[in-house]
C-alpha positions in Angstrom: -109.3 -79.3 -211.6 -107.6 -79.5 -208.3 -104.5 -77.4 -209.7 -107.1 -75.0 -210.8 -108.9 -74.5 -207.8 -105.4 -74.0 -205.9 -104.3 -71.2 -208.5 -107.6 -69.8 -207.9 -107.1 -69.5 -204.0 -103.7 -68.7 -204.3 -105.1 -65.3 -206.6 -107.7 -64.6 -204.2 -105.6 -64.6 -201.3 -102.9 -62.2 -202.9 -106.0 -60.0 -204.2 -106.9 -59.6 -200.6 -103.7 -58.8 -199.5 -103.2 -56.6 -201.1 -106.4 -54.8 -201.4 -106.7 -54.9 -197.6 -103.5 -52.4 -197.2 -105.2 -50.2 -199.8 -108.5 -49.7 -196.7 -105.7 -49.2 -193.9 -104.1 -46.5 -196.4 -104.9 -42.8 -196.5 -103.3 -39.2 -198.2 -101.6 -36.9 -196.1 -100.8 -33.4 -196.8 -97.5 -33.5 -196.9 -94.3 -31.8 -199.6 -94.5 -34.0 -202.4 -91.2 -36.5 -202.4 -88.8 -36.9 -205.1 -88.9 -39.2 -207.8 -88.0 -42.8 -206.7 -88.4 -46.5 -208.3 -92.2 -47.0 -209.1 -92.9 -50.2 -206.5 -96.1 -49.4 -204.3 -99.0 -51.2 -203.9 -101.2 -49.4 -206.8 -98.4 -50.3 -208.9 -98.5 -53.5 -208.2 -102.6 -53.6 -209.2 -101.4 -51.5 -212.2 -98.8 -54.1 -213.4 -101.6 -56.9 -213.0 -104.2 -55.7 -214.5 -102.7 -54.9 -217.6 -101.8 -58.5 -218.3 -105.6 -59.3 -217.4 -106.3 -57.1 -219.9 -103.7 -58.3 -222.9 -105.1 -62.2 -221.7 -108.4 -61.7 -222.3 -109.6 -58.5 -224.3 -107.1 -58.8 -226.6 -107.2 -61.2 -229.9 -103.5 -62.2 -230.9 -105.2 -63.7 -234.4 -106.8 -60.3 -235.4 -104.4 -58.1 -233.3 -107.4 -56.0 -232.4 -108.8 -55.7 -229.3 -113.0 -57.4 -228.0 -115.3 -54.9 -226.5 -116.5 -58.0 -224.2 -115.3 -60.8 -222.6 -118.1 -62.8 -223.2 -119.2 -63.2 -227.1 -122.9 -63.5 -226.2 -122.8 -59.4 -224.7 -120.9 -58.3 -228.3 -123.5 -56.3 -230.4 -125.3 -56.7 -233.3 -125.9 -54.1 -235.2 -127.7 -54.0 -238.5 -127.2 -57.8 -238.2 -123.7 -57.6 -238.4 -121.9 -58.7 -235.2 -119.2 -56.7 -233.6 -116.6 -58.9 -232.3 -113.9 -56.0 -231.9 -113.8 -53.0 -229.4 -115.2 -49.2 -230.2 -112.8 -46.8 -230.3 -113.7 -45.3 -227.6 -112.3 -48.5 -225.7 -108.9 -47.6 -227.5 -109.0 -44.3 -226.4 -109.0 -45.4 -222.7 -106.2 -47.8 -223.4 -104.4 -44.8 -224.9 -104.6 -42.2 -222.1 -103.6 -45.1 -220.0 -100.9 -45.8 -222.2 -99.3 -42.4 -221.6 -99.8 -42.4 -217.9 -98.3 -45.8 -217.7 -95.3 -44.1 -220.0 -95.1 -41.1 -217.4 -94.3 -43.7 -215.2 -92.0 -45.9 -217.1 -90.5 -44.0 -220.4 -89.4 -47.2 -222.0 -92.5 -49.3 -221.9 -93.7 -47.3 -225.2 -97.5 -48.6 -225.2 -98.6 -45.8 -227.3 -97.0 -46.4 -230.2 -98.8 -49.8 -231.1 -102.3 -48.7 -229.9 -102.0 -45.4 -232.1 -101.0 -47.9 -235.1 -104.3 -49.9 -234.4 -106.1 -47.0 -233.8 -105.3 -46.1 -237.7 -107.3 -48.6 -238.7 -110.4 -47.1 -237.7 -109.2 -43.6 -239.5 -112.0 -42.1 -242.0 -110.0 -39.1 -244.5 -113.4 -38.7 -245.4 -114.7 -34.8 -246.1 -114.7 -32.1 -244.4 -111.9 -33.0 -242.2 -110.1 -36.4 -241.5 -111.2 -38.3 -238.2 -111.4 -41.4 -236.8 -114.6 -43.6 -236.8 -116.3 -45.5 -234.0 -115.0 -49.1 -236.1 -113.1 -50.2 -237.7 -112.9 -48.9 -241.3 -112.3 -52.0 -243.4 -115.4 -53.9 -241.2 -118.2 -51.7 -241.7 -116.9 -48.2 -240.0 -120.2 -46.4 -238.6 -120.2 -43.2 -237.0 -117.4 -40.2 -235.9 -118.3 -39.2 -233.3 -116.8 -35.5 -232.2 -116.1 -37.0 -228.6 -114.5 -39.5 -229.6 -111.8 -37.6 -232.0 -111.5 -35.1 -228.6 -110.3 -38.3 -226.4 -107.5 -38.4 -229.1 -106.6 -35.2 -229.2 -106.3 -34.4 -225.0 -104.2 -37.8 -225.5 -102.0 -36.9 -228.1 -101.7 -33.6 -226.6 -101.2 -35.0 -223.1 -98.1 -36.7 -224.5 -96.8 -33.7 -226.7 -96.5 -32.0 -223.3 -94.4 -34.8 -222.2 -91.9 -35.7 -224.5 -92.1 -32.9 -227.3 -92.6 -35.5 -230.0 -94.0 -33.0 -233.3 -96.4 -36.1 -234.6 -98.5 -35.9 -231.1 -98.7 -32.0 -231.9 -100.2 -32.6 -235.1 -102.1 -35.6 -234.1 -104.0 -32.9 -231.8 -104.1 -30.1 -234.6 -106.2 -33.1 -236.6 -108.6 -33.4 -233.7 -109.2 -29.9 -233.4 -109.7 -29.1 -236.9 -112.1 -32.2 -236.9 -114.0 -31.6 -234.3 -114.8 -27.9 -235.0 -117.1 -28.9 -238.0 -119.4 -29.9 -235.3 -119.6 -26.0 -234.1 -122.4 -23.6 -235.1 -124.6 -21.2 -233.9 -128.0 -23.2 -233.3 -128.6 -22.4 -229.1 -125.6 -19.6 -229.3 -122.7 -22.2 -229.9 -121.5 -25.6 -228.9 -120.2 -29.0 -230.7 -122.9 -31.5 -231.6 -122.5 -35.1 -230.2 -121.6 -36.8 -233.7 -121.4 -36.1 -237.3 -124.6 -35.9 -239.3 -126.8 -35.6 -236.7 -128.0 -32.6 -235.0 -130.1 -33.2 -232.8 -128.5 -32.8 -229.2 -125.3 -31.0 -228.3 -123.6 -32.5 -225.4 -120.9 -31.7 -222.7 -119.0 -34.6 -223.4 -118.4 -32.6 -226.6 -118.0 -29.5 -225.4 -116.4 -30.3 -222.5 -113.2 -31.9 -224.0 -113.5 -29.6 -227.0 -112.7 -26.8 -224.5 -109.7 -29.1 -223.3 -108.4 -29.8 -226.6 -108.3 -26.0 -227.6 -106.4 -25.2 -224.3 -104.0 -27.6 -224.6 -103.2 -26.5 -228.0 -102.8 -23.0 -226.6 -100.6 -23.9 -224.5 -98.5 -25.8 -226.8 -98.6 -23.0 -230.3 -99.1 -19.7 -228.0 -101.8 -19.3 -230.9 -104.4 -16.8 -229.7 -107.4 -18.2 -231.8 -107.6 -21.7 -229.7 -107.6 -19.8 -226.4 -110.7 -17.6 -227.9 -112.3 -21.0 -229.6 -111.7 -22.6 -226.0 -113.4 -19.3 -224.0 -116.6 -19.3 -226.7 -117.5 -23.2 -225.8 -116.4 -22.9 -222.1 -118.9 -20.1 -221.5 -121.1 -21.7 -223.9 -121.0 -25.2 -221.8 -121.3 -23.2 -218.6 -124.4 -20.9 -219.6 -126.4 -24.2 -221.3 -125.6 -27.2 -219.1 -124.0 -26.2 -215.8 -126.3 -27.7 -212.9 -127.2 -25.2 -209.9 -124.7 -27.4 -208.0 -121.9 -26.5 -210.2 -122.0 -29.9 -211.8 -123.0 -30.6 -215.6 -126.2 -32.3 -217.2 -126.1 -34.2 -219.9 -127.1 -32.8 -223.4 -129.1 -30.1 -224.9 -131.8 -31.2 -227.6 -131.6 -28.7 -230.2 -135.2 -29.1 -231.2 -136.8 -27.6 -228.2 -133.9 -26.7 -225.6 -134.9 -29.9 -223.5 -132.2 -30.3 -221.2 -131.1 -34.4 -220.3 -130.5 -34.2 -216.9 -128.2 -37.0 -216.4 -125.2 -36.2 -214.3 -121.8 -38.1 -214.8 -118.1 -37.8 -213.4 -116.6 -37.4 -216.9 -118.7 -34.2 -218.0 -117.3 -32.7 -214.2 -114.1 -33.9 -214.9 -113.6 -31.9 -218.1 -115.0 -28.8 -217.4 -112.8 -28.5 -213.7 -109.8 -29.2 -215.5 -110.6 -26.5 -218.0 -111.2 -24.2 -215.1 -107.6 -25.4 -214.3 -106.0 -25.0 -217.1 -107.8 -21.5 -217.6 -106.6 -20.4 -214.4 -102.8 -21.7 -215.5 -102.9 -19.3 -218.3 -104.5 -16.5 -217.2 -103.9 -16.3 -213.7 -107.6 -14.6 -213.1 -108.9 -16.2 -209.8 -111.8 -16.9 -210.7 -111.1 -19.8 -212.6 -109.3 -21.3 -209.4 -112.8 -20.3 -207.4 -114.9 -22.3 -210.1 -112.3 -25.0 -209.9 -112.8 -25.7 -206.3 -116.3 -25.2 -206.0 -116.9 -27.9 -208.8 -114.4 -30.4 -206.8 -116.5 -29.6 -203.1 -119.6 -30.4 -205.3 -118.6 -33.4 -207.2 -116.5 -35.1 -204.2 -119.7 -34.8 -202.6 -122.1 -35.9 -205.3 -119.6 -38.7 -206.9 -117.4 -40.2 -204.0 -119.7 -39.3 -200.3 -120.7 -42.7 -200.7 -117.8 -44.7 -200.8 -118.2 -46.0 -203.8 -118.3 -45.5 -207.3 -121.5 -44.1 -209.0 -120.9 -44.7 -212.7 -118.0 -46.6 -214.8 -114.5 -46.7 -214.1 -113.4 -44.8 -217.2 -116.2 -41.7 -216.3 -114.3 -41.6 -212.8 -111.2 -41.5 -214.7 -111.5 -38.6 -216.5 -112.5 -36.7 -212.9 -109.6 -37.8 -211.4 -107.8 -36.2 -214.2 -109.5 -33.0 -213.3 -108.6 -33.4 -209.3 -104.6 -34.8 -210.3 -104.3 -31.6 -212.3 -106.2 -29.6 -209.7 -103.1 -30.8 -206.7 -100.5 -28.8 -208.5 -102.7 -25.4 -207.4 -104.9 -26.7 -204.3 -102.8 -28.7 -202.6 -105.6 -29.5 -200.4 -105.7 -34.1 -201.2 -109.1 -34.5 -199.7 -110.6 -35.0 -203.4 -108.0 -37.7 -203.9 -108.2 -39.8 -200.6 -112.2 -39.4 -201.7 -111.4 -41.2 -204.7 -109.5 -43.5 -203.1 -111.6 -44.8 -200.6 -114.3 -45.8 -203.6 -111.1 -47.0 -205.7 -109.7 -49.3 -202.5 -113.4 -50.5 -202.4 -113.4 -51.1 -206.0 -110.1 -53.3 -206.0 -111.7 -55.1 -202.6 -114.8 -56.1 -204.0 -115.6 -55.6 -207.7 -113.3 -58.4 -208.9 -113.0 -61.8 -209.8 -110.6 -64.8 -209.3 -109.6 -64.5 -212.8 -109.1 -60.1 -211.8 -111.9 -59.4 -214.2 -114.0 -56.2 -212.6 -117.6 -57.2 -212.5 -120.8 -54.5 -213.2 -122.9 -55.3 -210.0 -121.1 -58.6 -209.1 -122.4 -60.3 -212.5 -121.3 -60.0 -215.8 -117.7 -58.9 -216.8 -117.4 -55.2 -216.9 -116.4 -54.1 -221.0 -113.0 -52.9 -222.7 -113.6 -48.8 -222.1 -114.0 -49.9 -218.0 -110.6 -52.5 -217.7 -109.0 -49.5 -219.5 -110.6 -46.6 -216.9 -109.4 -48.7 -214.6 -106.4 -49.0 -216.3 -105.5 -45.1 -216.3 -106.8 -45.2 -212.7 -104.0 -47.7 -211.4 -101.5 -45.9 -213.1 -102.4 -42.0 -212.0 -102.3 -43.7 -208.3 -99.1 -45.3 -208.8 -97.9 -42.0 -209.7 -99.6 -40.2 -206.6 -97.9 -43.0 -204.3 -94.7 -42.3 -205.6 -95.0 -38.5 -205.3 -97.2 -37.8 -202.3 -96.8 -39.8 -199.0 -99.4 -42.0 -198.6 -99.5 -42.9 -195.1 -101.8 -43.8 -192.2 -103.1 -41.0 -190.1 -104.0 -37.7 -192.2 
């Protein structure tokens, strides 16, 4: 007991030293430095937390991965307990994955979570996509989101490395997802598959991204055009006065959900990025930076996080993407402040994040986190991070 208690205040104390340089930390504006051994601080956060995560989330029996920590908090559903993840959970791990590879090449983390991935893979009519479980332990739903996270993954690493497989992996996602597209309210991608009764921007919104990337990568016309029809459609049916995004649209009455979230931002600024990449029309850039003035205000003016780690993530995909145009880093060192305050205060002695100092935060959050740590250790190591401004 007494060498536990000792570990305990020996993690705490490194925890806090560490965390306390992150406060005394800020971004200057300065030329972006060349490439140099990976070793800063966030690093350092990154490096732990993934073996918090391989210690606890994942099960070396099974080789698949718990949603929760705690076995009480896994659901039930149709009285049939889940003890493994979501996708969706693996789909944070996987974008993270890549990041983490951007950093370090030979780690190759997204080889073995595709492989596990596969085992939630429906080639069920009218197109092949993956499920929300696992297929051999009662699979449930596809949901068109999810199938989207894949693609901008898969995609994300094409752009990378070239690799053919991560080209068609994001041709899959595409096809897949565009059974969800009709015409009921003009256009747009229902939430999941067989049910039509809302269409959402966390459809739409990474729909728009999936088609873009794909343009970039074939040249082919016809996913530029899909990506403009559900951009303006997106922007026309859920765009908030602020120039941030509600929720969903019910398709039974046009009842808007008014929710607000980082993610549904986050994809719709980066498409206004990539759109501005490829057709150098200003406008795009114009939309780009209004939506990061808006949502730096409304997601990061308080110093701390509004909604889960993996929401924020996707927003600071938007804002990293946004830095090679508007080299302006006041939306990352907003980030960062509710990120340093995160690390500081959110954790605990075993580096498990906590939701609202109580229960362990789930799977999909450790892996937000996750990509976070590893998009930061890249900023460090390209941007000087120093105090002053």
């Amino acid at each position: 007991m007494m060498h536990r208690f000792k570990t305990i205040l020996i993690m705490a104390f490194l925890m806090s030293m560490a965390t306390s340089s992150f406060s005394q930390r800020t971004v200057s504006h300065k030329t972006p430095l060349k490439d140099k051994v990976i070793n800063g601080p966030y690093k350092a956060q990154l490096d732990a937390l993934q073996k918090v995560i391989q210690q606890h989330f994942y099960d070396k029996t099974s080789g698949y991965y718990f949603a929760e920590v705690d076995p009480a908090r896994r659901e039930v559903k149709n009285g049939y307990r889940r003890e493994y993840t979501y996708l969706w959970s693996l789909c944070a791990l996987y974008q993270a994955a890549n990041e983490i590879e951007k950093l370090e090449p030979k780690t190759k983390l997204m080889v073995p979570l595709l492989k596990l991935m596969y085992k939630y893979y429906s080639p069920a009519p009218p197109k092949a996509g993956f499920t929300d479980y696992i297929m051999k332990l009662k699979p449930g739903e596809r949901y068109y989101d999810d199938n989207e996270w894949v693609g901008i993954t898969a995609l994300d690493a094409y752009a990378r490395t070239g690799q053919k497989s991560d080209l068609k992996l994001g041709q899959a996602m595409y096809d897949f997802i565009m059974t969800g597209y009709n015409q009921v309210l003009g256009g747009g991608i229902y939430w999941k598959e067989g049910s039509t009764s809302s269409k959402n921007t966390c459809s739409n919104g990474p729909g728009v991204l999936v088609a873009l990337q794909l343009y970039q990568a074939t040249n082919n016309k016809a996913y530029l055009d899909t990506a403009l029809k559900i951009y303006n459609w997106t922007n026309k049916m859920l765009q908030t006065p602020s120039k941030l995004y509600y929720d969903n649209i019910s398709t039974k009455d046009g009842q808007i959900g008014k929710a607000i979230f980082s993610y549904n931002t986050g994809t719709m600024l980066e498409a206004n990025v990539y759109l501005y990449q490829i057709t150098h029309e200003t406008k795009y850039l114009q939309r780009a930076n209004e939506m990061a003035d808006s949502s730096l205000e409304y997601f990061y003016g308080q110093g701390k996080f509004r909604d889960g780690y993996w929401f924020n993530a996707v927003l600071l995909r938007a804002y990293q993407h946004l830095l090679q145009i508007n080299k302006d880093t006041k939306y990352i060192l907003g980030f960062k402040k509710c990120l340093d305050d995160a690390l500081q205060n959110d954790r605990n002695e075993q580096g498990l994040f906590l939701q609202n100092g109580q229960h362990v935060r789930n799977l999909v959050e450790h892996g937000g986190m996750l990509e976070i740590l590893a998009r930061f250790a890249w900023l460090e190591n390209h941007y000087n991070l120093s105090t002053g401004g």
